[in-house]
Residue, then its C-alpha position, 0 to 999 in steps of 0.5 A: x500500500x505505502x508504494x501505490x500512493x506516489x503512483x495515485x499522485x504523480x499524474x495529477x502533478x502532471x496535470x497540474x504542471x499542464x495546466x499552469x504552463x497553457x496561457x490563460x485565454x483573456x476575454x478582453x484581448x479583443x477589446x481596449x479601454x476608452x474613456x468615453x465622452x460623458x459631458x458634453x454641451x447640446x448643440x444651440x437651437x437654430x436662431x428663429x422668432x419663437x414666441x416667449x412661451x416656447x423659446x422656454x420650452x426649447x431651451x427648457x429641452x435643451x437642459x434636459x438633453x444635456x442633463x439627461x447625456x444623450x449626446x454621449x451616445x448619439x454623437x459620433x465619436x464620443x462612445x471613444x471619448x473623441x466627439x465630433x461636435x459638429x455632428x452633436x446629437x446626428x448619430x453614432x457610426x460607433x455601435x453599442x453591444x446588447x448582447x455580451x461580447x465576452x460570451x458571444x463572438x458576435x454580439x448583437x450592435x445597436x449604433x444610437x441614432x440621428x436625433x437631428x431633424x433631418x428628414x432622410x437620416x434624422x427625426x424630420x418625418x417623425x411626428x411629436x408622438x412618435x418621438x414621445x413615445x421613444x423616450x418614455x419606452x425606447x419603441x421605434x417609430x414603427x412600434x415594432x419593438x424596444x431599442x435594447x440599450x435605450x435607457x428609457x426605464x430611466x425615462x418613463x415617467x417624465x412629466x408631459x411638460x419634460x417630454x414635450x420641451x426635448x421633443x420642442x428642442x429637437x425639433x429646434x436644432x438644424x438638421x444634420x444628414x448623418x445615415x448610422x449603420x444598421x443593427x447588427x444581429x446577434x451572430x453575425x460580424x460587425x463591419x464597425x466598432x463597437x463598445x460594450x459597457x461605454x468601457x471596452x471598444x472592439x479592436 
């Protein structure tokens, strides 16, 4: 009995030495870290003779827009901490994962869109509901389905007041021709880059 024991316990050292030897795979090889652009001014209502009433209103949203942050993720470039101002708010060539890229190869990709009033790439033919209706429950303009990574949990009880004044801004600011890339599914490999978490952008 006293000569088996070192023969039970040689072949899980072995196994041990294997192991420690093999390189440990890194889930994040495919991936940087960037500091994403958080704090950033909204972009000045387009000049015009509003009525004194609705100029409040306008720059009432205007608050609202910069306070809520939502051009750190529907600016171009800001995702990577690189924003290009003069596209503020017109969308994002940069995606935003929903699925997880650490477990799947191929998440699925939102890239935010243009909020802009442009009538071809923006908001220009969406009417005030529809665009109410994006913020209080992340549905697009077809009320197909929720946008995945639209924060409107967060919004959803946002006073008609709050609603109507960033739809009034939105409305305000000039239009910018700007066509973002389409989601990408689930499985299926992204021409553009991606954030996942607003951290870790895909290489």
């Amino acid at each position: 009995m006293k000569f088996c024991r070192p023969a039970l316990i040689t072949p899980l050292f072995l196994v041990a030495c294997a192991t420690e030897s093999e390189p440990q795979y890194d889930p994040l090889q495919d991936y940087e870290e960037v500091d994403t652009t958080t704090i950033m001014d909204a972009p000045d209502p387009l000049a015009g003779n509003f009525a004194p009433e609705h100029l409040f209103q306008v720059k009432h949203g205007e608050y609202l827009v910069e306070l809520l942050g939502c051009g750190a993720c529907h600016t171009n470039g800001a995702l990577e901490g690189a924003a290009q101002m003069d596209m503020a708010l017109a969308g994002s060539d940069i995606g935003i994962a929903f699925a997880n890229p650490l477990g799947d190869e191929h998440p699925g990709i939102v890239f935010p869109p243009n909020l802009t009033s442009d009538e071809k790439t923006g908001l220009g033919l969406w009417s005030d509901e529809q665009i109410a209706v994006a913020i209080r429950a992340g549905i697009g303009r077809h009320l197909r389905r929720r946008v995945a990574v639209m924060p409107w949990e967060g919004y959803a009880k946002m006073s008609e007041k709050d609603v109507t004044a960033i739809v009034s801004y939105l409305r305000s600011i000039a239009p910018v021709a700007h066509k973002v890339p389409d989601e990408v599914k689930p499985g299926e490999r992204s021409k553009h880059p991606f954030v996942y978490l607003g951290v870790y952008r895909s290489r």
